[in-house]
N, C-alpha and C positions, 0 to 999 in steps of 0.2 A: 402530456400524459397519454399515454396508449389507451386507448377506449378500449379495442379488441382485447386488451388484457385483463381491462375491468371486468367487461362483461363474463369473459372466460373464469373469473375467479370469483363473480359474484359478488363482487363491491361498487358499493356507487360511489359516486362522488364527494358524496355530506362522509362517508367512513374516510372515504382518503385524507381527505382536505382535516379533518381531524389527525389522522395520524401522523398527518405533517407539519401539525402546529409545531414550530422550536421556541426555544427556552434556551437561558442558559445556562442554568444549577445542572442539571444532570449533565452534561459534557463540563464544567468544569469541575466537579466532582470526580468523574472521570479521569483527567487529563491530570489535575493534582494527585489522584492515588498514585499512577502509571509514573510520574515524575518523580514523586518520594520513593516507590520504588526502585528507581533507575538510580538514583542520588542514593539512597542505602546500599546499592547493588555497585557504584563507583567506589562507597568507603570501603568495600568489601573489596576488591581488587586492590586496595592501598594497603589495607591491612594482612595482607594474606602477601605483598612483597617478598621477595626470597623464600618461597618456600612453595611447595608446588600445588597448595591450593590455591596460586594463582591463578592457575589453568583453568577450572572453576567458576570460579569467579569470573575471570573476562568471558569466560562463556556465559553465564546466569545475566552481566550487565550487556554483554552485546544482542541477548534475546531479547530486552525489553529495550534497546536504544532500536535495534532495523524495526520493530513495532509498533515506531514512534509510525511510521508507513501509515498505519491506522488512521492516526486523527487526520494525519497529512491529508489522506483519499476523505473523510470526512468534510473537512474543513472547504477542500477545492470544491464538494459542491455545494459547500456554504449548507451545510444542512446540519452540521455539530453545534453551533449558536446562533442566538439570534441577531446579537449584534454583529457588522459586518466588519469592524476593525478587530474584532478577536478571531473569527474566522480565518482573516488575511496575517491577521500577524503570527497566530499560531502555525498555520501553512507554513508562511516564511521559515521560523523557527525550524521547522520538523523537515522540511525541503532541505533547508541549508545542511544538515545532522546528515541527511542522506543524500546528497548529493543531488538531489531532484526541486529544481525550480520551482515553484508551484505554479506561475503561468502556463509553463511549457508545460506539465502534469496536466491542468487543467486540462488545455486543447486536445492532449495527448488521449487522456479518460474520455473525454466527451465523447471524440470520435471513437472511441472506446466502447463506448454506451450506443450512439448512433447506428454501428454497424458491427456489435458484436460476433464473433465465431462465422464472420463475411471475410474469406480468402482475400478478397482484393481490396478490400478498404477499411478490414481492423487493423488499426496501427498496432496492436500486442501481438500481429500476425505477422510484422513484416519478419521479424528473424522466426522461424517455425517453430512452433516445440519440439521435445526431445525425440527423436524416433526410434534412439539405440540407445541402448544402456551407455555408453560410453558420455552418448550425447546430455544424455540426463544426468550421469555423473558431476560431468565439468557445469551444466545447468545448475545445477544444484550449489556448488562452492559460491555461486555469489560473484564470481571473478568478471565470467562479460557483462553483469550488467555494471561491478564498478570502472571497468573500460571504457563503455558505454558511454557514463555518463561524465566520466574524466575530458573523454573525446567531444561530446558533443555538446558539454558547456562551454567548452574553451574555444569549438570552432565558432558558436555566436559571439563568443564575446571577443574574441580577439579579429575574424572577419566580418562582424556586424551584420551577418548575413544570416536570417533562416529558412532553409529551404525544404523543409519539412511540409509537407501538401496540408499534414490536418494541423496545421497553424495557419488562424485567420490572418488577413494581410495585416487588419489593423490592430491585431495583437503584436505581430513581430517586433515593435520597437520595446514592446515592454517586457520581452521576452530575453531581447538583448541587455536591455537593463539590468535586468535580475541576476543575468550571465556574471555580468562586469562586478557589480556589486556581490556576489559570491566570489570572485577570483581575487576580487581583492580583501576580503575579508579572510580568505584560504592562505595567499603571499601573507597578510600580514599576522597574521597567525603564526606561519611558519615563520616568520622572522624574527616574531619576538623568543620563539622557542629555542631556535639557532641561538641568537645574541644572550638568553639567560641560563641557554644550556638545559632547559627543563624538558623532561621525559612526559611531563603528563598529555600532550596532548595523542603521545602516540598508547600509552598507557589508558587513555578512557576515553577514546573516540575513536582513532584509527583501528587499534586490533580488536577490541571490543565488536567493533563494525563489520570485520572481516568476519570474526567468528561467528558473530550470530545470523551472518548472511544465508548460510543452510537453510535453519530452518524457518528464515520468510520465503527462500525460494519455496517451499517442501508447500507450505501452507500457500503460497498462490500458486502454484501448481493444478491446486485442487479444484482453483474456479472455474478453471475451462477446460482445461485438456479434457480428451478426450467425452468433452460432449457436443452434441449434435451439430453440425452446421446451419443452422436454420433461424430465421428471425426472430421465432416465440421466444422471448423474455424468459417465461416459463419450461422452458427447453433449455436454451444454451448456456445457460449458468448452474452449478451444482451448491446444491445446501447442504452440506455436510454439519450432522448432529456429534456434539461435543460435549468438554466436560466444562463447568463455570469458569473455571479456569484461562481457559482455552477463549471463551466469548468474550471474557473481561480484556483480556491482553489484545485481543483484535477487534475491540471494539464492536461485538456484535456483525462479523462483515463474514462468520461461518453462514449467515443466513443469505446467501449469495444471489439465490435464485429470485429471494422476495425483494432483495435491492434493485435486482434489473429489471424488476418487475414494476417497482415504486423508484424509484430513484429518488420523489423527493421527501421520502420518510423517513426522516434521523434512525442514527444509529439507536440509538435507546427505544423507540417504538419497533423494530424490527420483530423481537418477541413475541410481540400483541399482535403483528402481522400475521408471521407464522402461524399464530393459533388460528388465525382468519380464512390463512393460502395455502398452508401450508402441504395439503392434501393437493392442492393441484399443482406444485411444483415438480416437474416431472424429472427432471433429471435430480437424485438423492443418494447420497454416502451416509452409513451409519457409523463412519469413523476418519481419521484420517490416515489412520494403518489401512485400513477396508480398501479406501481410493491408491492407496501408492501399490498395494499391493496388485490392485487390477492395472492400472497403468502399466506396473514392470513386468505382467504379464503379455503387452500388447507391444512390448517393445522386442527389435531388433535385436539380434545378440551382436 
């Protein structure tokens, strides 16, 4: 835990360590609303077939499946439950949905956490952010990060290799793992779909996913770009103020700044923080229009 951020925010240790206690009612509480809505927002896409409120529809169910992002980032740092095989198997679940491993996530976030809005050693730095509208455009469809992740699960699993610097050595084999064991869950998916002729997997997973990939880029956009370069916690992440709505769906993870700040204070106490820090969190959007609209100000034509 950052001491220099403690003190900066004027909490001690006996507050923290309280706000960290986890449970596990309030994240499965959670993760059951977020599911039944995902699963009523699937039949709605079934029912709306042949008629163009399908369009709709696969937009409303692919908002709340790229979403599922939320518990995923929760879960890898084991801060959503208490017990550790609901953490790990939810991760898995929600990794597998979007493409993203949760070991590789893991390593990925951590050094994430370590060395944020740091040019040379934040991995969410290696490809830059948007500089031009053009760039933020095609950013924004979703498309390279599912390239991305097409590309760079298939090259673990198929050359057993990862050579990704912020993956510890003695993670790589379990990294590989996860690889194989998704690509074969993927082929055999796809085969049964082939051999039975059935449309649903591209009907409530695949386009659903593309579509609602907008607006998780739009909304992690928000966490960093364009703020500070600098180590303070309390700097280089932004808290953007929303509607319940909005915090329910992301898991409480608009409160960005007090994350990086606490990392290991669950998603559900993030609020209680807020009220704590929330004054010295320096970098703040009072929306998520507010923030896009400064961004596409600062961009390149």
């Amino acid at each position: 835990m950052d001491v220099d951020a403690i003190q900066t925010a004027g909490l001690d240790r006996a507050t923290v360590l309280a706000l960290s206690k986890r449970g596990n009612a309030q994240a499965l509480l959670r993760l059951v609303s977020h599911l039944a809505c995902l699963f009523a927002a699937s039949g709605l896409v079934w029912l709306a077939l042949g008629s163009v409120l399908v369009v709709p529809a696969i937009v409303l169910e692919g908002i709340l499946l790229v979403f599922l992002f939320c518990p995923l980032h929760e879960t890898i740092h084991r801060t959503a439950f208490a017990s550790h095989w609901l953490n790990d198997g939810v991760a898995f679940l929600a990794g597998a949905l979007l493409l993203l491993p949760p070991e590789y996530f893991r390593q990925f976030h951590f050094a994430h956490h370590r060395f944020t809005q740091d040019q040379t050693s934040d991995p969410e730095l290696t490809t830059p952010k948007p500089a031009t509208l053009w760039a933020y455009l095609w950013h924004v469809t979703g498309l390279p990060y599912w390239w991305s992740g097409l590309r760079t699960t298939l090259k673990h699993a198929v050359t057993g290799r990862v050579e990704e610097a912020f993956v510890a050595p003695a993670k790589a084999r379990r990294v590989i793992r996860e690889a194989r064991l998704l690509w074969a869950c993927y082929l055999a998916l796809a085969a049964v779909s082939i051999l039975i002729g059935s449309e649903a997997v591209l009907l409530i997973w695949i386009l659903p996913a593309l579509a609602g990939q907008p607006f998780l880029r739009l909304y992690l956009l928000a966490e960093h770009m364009g703020c500070p370069e600098t180590a303070d916690m309390l700097a280089n992440s932004r808290t953007t103020s929303t509607n319940a709505l909005l915090r329910w769906l992301a898991w409480n993870m608009p409160y960005h700044g007090e994350h990086h700040a606490y990392p290991s204070v669950p998603f559900h106490a993030l609020p209680a923080l807020n009220g704590l820090i929330g004054d010295h969190v320096q970098t703040r959007a009072s929306g998520y229009i507010a923030v896009h609209r400064a961004l596409l100000g600062g961009l390149r034509a």
